[in-house]
MIZATI-861605 format. One record per residue (C-alpha): y, z, x. Coordinates in nm, 4 decimals, always signed. Layout:
# residues N
          Y          Z          X
          Y          Z          X
...
***
This chain:
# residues 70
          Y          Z          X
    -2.4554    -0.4162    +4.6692
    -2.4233    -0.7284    +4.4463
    -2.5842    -0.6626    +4.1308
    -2.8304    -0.9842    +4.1842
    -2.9771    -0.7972    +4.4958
    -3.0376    -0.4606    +4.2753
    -3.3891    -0.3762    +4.2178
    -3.4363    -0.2761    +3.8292
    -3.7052    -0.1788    +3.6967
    -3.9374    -0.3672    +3.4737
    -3.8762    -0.3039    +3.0378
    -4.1049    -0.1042    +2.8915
    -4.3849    -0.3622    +2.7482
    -4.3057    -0.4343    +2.3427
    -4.4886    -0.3300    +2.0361
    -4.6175    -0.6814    +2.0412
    -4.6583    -1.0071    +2.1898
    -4.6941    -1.1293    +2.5271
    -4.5897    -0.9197    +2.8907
    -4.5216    -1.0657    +3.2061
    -4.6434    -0.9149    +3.5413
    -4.4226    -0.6677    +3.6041
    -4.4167    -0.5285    +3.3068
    -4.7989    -0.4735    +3.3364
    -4.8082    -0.3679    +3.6525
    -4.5804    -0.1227    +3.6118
    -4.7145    +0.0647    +3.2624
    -5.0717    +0.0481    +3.4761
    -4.9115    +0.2192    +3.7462
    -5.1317    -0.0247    +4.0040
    -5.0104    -0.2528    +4.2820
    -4.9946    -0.6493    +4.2497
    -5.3575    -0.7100    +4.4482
    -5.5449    -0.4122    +4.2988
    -5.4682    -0.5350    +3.9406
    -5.5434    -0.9236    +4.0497
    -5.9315    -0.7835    +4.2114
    -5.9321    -0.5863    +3.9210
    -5.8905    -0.9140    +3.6975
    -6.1313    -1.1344    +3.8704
    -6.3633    -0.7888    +3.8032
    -6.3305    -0.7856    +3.4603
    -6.1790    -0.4487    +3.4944
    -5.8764    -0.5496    +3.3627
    -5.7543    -0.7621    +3.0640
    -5.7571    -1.1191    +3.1514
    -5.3940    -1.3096    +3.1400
    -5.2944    -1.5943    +2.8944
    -5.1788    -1.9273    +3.0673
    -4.8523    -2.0676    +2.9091
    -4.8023    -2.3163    +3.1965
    -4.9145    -2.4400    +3.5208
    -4.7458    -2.1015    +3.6869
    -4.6569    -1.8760    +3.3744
    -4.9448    -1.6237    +3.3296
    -4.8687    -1.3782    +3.0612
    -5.0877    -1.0972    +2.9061
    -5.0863    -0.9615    +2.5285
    -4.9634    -0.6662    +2.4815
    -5.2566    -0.6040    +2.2201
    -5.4991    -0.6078    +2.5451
    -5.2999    -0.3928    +2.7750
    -5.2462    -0.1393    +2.4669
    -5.6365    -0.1191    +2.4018
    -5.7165    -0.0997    +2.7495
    -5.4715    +0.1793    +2.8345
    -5.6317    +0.3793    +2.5375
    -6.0308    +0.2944    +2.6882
    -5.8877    +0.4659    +2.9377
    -5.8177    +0.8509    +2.8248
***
């Protein structure tokens, strides 16, 4: 299998800064439309727009949400 078709999985989100989708979906442990219903909710942290298609989250959010959690 060529290594462009290999599914990886996401990094680990940073100490700090900003986290792409993937990245938050997979520390939450959710799927892609239970997070999104969860956003429009307010449920979960709302993302940060860097562009007309770039939505990002900070890390800062998803950290203090994980730990409103336990």
């Amino acid at each position: 299998m060529s290594q462009s078709r290999r599914t990886q999985s996401p990094a680990p989100l940073p100490q700090e800064g900003f986290a792409r989708l993937p990245q938050v979906l997979h520390v939450l442990g959710i799927g892609k439309t239970s997070f999104w219903e969860g956003v429009k909710a307010g449920r979960f942290p709302s993302p940060v727009s860097l562009g007309p298609r770039t939505r990002v989250w900070r890390v800062e959010d998803i950290r203090h949400f994980i730990s409103s959690m336990r």
